[in-house]
GUGUKOL-9680 format. One record per residue: x, y, z of N, C-alpha, C in turn. Coordinates in Angstrom, 3 decimals. Atoms other than C-alpha are relative to their C-alpha. Layout:
REM residues N
<n.x=X n.y=Y n.z=Z ca.x=X ca.y=Y ca.z=Z c.x=X c.y=Y c.z=Z>
...
***
This chain:
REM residues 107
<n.x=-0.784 n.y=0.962 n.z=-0.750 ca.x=-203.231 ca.y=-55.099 ca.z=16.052 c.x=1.193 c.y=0.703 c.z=0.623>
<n.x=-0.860 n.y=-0.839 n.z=-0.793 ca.x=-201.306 ca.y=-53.209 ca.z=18.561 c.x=1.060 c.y=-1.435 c.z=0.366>
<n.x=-1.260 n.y=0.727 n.z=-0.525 ca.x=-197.735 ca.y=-54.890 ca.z=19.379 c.x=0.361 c.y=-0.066 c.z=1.297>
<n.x=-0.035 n.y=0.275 n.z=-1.693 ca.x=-197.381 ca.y=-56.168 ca.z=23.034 c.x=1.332 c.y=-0.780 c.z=0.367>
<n.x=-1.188 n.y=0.492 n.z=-0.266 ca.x=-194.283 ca.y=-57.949 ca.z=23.110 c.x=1.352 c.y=1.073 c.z=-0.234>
<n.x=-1.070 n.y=-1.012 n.z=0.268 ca.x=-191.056 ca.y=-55.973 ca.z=23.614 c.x=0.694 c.y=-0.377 c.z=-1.287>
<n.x=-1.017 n.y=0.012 n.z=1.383 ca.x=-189.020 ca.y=-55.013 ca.z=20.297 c.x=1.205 c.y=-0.588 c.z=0.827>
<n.x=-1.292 n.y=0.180 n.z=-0.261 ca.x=-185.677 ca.y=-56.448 ca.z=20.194 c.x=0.953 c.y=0.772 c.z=-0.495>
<n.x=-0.984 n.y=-1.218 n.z=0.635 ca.x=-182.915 ca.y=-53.893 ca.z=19.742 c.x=-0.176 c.y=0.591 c.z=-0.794>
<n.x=0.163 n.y=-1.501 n.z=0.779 ca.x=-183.093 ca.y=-50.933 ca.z=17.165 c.x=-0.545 c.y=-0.663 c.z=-0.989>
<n.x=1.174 n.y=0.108 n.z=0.919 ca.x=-184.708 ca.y=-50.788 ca.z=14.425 c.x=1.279 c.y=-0.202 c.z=-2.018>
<n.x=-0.753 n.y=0.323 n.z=1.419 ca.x=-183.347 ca.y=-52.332 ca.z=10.627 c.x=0.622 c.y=1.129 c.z=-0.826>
<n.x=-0.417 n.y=-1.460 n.z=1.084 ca.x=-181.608 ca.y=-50.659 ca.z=7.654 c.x=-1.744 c.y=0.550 c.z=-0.225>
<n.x=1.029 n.y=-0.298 n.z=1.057 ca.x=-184.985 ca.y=-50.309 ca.z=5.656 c.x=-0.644 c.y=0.924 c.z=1.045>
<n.x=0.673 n.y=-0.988 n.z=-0.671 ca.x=-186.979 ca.y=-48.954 ca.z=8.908 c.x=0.597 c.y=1.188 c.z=0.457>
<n.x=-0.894 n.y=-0.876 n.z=-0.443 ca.x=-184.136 ca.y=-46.757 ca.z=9.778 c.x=-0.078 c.y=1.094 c.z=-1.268>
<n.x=0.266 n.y=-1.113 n.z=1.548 ca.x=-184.131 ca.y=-45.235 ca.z=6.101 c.x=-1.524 c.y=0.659 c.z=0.391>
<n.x=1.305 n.y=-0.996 n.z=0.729 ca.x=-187.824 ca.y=-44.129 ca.z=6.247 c.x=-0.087 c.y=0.952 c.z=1.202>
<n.x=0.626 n.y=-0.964 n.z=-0.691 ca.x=-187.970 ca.y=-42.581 ca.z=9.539 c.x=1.556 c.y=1.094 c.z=-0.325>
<n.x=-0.734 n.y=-0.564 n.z=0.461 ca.x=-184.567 ca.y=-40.933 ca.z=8.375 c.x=-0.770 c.y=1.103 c.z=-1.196>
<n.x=0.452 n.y=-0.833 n.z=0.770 ca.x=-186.589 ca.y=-39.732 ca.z=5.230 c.x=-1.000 c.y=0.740 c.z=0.621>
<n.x=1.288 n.y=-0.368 n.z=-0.462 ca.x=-189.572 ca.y=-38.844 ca.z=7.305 c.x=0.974 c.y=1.957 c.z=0.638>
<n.x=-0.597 n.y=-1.143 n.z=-0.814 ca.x=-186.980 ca.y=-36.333 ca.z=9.363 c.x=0.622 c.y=1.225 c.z=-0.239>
<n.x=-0.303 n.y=-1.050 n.z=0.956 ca.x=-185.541 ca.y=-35.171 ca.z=6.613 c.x=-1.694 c.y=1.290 c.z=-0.542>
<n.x=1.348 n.y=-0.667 n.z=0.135 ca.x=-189.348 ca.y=-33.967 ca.z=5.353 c.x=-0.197 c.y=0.927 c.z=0.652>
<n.x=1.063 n.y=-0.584 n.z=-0.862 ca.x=-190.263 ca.y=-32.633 ca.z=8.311 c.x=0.978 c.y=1.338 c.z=0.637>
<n.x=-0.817 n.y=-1.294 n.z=0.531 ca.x=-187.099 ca.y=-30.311 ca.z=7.928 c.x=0.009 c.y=1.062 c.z=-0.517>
<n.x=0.581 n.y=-1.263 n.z=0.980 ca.x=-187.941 ca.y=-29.008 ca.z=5.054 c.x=-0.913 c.y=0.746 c.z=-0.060>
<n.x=1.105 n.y=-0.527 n.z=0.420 ca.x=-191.273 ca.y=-28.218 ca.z=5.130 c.x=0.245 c.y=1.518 c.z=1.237>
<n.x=0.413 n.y=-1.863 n.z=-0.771 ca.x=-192.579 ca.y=-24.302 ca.z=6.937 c.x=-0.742 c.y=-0.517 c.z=0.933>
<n.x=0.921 n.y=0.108 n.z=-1.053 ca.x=-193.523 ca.y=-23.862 ca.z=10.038 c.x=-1.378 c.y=0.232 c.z=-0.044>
<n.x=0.735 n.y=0.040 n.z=0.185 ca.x=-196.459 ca.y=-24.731 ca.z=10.771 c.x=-1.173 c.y=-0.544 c.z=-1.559>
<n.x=0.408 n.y=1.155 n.z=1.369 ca.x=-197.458 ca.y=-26.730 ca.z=7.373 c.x=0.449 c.y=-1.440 c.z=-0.060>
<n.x=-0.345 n.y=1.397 n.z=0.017 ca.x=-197.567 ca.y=-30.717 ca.z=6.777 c.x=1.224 c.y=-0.154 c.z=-0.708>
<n.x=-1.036 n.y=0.137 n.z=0.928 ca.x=-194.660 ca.y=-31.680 ca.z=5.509 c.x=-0.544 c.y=-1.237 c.z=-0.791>
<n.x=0.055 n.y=0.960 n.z=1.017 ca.x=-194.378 ca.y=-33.810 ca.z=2.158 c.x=-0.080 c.y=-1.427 c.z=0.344>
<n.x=-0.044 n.y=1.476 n.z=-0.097 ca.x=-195.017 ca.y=-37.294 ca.z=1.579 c.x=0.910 c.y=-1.205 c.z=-0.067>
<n.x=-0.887 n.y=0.649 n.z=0.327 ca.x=-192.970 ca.y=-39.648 ca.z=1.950 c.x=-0.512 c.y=-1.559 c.z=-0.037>
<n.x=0.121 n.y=1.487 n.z=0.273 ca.x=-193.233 ca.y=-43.359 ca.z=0.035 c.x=0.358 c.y=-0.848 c.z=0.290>
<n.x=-0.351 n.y=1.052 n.z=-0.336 ca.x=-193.336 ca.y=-46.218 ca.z=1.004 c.x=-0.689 c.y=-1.545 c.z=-0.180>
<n.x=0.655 n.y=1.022 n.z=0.312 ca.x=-193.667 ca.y=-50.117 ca.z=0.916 c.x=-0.314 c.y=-0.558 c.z=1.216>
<n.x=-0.505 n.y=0.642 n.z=-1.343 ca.x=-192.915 ca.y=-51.270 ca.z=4.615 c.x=-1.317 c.y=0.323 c.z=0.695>
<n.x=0.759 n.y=0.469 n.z=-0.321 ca.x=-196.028 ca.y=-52.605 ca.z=5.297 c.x=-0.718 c.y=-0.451 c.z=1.621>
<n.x=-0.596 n.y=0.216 n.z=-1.291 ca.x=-194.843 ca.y=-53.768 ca.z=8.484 c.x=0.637 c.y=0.218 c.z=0.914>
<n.x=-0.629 n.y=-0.893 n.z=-1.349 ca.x=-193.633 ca.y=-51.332 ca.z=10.710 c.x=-0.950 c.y=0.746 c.z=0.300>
<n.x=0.766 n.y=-0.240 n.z=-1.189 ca.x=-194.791 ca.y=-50.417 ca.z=13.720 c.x=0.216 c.y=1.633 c.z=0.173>
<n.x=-0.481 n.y=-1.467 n.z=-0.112 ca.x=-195.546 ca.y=-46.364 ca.z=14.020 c.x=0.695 c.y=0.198 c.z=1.130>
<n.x=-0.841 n.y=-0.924 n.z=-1.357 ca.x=-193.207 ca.y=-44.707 ca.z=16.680 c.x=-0.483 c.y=1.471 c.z=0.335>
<n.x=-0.084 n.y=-1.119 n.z=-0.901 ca.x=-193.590 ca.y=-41.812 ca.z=19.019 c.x=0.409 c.y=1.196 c.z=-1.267>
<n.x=-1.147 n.y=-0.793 n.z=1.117 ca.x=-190.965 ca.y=-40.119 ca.z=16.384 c.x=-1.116 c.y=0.561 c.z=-1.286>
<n.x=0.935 n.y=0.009 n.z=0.722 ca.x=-193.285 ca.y=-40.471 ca.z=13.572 c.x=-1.107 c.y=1.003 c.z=-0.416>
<n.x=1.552 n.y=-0.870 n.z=-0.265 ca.x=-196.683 ca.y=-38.639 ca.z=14.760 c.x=0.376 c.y=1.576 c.z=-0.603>
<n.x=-0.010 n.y=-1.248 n.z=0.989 ca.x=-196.850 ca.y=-35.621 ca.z=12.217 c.x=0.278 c.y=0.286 c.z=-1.069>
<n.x=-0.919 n.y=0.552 n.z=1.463 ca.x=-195.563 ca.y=-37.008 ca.z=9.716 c.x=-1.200 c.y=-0.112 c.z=-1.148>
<n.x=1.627 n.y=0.901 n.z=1.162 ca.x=-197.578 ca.y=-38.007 ca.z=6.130 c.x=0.826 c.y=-1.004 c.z=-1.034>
<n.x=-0.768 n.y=1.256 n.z=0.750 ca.x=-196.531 ca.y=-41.310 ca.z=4.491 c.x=-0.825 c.y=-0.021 c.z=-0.793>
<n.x=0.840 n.y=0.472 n.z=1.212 ca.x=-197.765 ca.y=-42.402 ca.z=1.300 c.x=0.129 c.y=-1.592 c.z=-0.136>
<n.x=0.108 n.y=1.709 n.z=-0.494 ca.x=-198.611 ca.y=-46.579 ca.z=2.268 c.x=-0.335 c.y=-0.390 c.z=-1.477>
<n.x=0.519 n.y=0.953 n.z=1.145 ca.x=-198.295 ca.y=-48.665 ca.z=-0.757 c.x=-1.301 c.y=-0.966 c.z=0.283>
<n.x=0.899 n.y=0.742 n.z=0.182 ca.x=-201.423 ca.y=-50.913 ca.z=-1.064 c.x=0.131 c.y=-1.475 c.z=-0.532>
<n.x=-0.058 n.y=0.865 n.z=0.925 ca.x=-200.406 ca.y=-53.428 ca.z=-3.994 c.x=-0.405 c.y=0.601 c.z=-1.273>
<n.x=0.558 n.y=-0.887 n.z=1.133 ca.x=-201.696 ca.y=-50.671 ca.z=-6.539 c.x=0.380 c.y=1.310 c.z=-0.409>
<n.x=-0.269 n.y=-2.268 n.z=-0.308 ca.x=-201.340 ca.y=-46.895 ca.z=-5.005 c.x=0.827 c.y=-0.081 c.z=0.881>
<n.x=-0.841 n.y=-0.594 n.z=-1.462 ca.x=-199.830 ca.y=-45.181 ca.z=-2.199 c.x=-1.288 c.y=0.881 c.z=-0.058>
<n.x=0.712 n.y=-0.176 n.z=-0.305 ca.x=-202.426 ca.y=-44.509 ca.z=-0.046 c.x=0.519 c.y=1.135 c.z=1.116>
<n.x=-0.772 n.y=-1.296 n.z=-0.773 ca.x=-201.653 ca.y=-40.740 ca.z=1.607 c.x=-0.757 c.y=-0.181 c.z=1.889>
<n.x=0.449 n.y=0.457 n.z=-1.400 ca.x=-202.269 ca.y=-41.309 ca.z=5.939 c.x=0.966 c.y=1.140 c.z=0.583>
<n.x=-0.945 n.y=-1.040 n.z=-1.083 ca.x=-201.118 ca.y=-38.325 ca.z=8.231 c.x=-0.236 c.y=-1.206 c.z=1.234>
<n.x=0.291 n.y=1.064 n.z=-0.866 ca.x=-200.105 ca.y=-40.265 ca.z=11.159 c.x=-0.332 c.y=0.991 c.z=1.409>
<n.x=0.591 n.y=-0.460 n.z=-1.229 ca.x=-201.380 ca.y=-39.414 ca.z=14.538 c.x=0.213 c.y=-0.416 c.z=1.241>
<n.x=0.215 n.y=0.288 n.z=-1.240 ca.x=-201.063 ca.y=-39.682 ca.z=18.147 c.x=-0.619 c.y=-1.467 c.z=0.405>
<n.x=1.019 n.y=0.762 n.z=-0.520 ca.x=-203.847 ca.y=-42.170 ca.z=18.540 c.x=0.822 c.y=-1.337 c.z=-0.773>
<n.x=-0.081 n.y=0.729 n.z=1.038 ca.x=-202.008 ca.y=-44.379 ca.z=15.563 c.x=1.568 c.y=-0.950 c.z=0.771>
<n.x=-1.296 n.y=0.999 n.z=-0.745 ca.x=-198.552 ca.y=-45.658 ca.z=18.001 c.x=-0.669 c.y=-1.437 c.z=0.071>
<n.x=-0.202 n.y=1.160 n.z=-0.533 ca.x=-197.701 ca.y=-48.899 ca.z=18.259 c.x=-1.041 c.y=-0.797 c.z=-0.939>
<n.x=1.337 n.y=0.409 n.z=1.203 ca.x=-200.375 ca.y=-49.821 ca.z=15.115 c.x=1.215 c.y=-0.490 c.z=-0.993>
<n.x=-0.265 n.y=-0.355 n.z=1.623 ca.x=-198.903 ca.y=-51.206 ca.z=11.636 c.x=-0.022 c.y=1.173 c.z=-0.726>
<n.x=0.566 n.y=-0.918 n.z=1.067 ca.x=-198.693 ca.y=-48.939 ca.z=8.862 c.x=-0.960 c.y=-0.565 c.z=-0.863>
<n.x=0.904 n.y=0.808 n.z=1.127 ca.x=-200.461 ca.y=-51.854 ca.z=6.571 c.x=-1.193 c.y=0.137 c.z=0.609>
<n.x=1.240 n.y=-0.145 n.z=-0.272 ca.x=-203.438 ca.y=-51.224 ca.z=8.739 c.x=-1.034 c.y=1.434 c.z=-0.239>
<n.x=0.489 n.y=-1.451 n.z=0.739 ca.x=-204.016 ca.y=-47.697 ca.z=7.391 c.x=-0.563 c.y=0.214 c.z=-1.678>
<n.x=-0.233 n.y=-0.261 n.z=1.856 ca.x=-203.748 ca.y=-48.303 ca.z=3.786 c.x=-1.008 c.y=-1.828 c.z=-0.342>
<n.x=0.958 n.y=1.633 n.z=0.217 ca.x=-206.550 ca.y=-51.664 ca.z=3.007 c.x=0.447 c.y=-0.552 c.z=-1.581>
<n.x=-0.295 n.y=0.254 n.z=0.817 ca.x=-205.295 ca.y=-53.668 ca.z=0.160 c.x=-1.123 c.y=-0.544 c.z=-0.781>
<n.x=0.822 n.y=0.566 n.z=0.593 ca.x=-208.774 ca.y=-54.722 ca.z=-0.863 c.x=-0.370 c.y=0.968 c.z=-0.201>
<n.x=1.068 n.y=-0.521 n.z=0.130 ca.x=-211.903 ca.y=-52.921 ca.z=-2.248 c.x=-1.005 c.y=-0.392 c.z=0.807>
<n.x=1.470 n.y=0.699 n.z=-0.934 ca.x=-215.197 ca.y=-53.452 ca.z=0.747 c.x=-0.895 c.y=0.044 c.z=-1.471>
<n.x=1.159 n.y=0.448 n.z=0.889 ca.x=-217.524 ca.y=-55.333 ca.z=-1.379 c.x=-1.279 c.y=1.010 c.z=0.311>
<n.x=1.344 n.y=-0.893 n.z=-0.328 ca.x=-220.839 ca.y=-53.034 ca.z=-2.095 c.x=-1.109 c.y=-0.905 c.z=-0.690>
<n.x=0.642 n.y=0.843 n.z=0.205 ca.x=-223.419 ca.y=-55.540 ca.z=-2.235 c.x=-1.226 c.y=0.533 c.z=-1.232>
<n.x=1.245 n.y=-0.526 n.z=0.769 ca.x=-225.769 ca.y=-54.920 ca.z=-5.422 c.x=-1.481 c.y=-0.704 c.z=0.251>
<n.x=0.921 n.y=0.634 n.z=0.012 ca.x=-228.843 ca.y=-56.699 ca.z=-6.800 c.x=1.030 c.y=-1.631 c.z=-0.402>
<n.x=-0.713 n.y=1.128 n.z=-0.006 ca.x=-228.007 ca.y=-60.416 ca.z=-7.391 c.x=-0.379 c.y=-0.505 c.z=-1.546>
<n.x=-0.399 n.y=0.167 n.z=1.498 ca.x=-226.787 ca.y=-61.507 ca.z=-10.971 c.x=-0.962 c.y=-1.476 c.z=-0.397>
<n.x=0.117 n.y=0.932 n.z=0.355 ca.x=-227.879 ca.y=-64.074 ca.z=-13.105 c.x=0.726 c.y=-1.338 c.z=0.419>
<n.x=-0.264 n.y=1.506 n.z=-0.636 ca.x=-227.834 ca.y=-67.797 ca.z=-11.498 c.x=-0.033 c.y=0.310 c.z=1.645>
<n.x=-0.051 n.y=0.060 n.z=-1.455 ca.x=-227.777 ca.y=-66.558 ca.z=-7.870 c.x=-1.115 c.y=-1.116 c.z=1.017>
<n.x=1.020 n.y=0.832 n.z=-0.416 ca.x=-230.461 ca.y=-68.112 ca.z=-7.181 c.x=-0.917 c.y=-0.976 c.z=-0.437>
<n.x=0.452 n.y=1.213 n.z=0.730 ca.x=-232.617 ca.y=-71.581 ca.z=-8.378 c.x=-1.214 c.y=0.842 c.z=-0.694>
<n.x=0.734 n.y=-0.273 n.z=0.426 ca.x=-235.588 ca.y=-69.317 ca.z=-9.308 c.x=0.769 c.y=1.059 c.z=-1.706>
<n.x=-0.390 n.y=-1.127 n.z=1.179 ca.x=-233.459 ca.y=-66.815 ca.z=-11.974 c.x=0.565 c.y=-0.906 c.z=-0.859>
<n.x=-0.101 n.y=0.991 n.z=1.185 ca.x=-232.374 ca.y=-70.396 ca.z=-14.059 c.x=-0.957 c.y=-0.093 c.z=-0.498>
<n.x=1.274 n.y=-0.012 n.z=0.996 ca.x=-236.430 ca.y=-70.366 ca.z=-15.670 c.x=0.019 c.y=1.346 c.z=-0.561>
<n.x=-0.027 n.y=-0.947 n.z=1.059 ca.x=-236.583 ca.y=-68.436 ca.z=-18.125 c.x=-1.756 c.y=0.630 c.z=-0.556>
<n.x=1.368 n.y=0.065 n.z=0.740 ca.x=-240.142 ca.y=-67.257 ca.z=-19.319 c.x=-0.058 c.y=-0.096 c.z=-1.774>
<n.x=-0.183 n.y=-0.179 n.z=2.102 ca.x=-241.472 ca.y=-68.122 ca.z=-22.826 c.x=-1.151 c.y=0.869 c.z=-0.026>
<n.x=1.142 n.y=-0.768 n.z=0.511 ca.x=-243.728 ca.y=-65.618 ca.z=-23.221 c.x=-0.010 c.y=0.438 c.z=-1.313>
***
């Protein structure tokens, strides 16, 4: 879900802190190597320009889910990187699924 309406003026404390930590990171690390991860919960911010090279660690509701961000990834959520569910992997179908698996045989 790309954001189409213009932002309104700068950006909050909380989003201001991470790309602050992000800048700090990307300080430290050696040329030419990713720099460190930096955590987070902020679900809901929109990647920036600034951003792209960066590696966040996206809370979930569980983990921190590690996402180098990318070029292609502006103007995206971060919550859309990091899935707070498990994709269902459909097995065989359990007891009661169906009216035939309530008979039982008496053999």
């Amino acid at each position: 879900a790309v954001v189409s309406t213009q932002s309104t003026g700068g950006l909050k404390r909380k989003p201001m802190a991470l790309i602050n930590k992000l800048r700090k990171a990307k300080k430290n690390c050696e040329e030419g190597e990713k720099p460190e991860a930096v955590r987070t919960h902020l679900r809901d911010m929109i990647i920036t320009p600034e951003m792209v090279g960066s590696v966040l660690a996206i809370y979930n509701g569980k983990t921190f889910n590690q996402v180098a961000l990318k070029a292609e990834m502006i103007g995206h959520y971060l919550g859309e990187f990091s899935t707070t569910y498990k994709p269902v992997k459909h097995g065989r179908p359990g007891i009661g699924a169906t009216h035939s698996s309530r008979f039982i045989h008496l053999k």
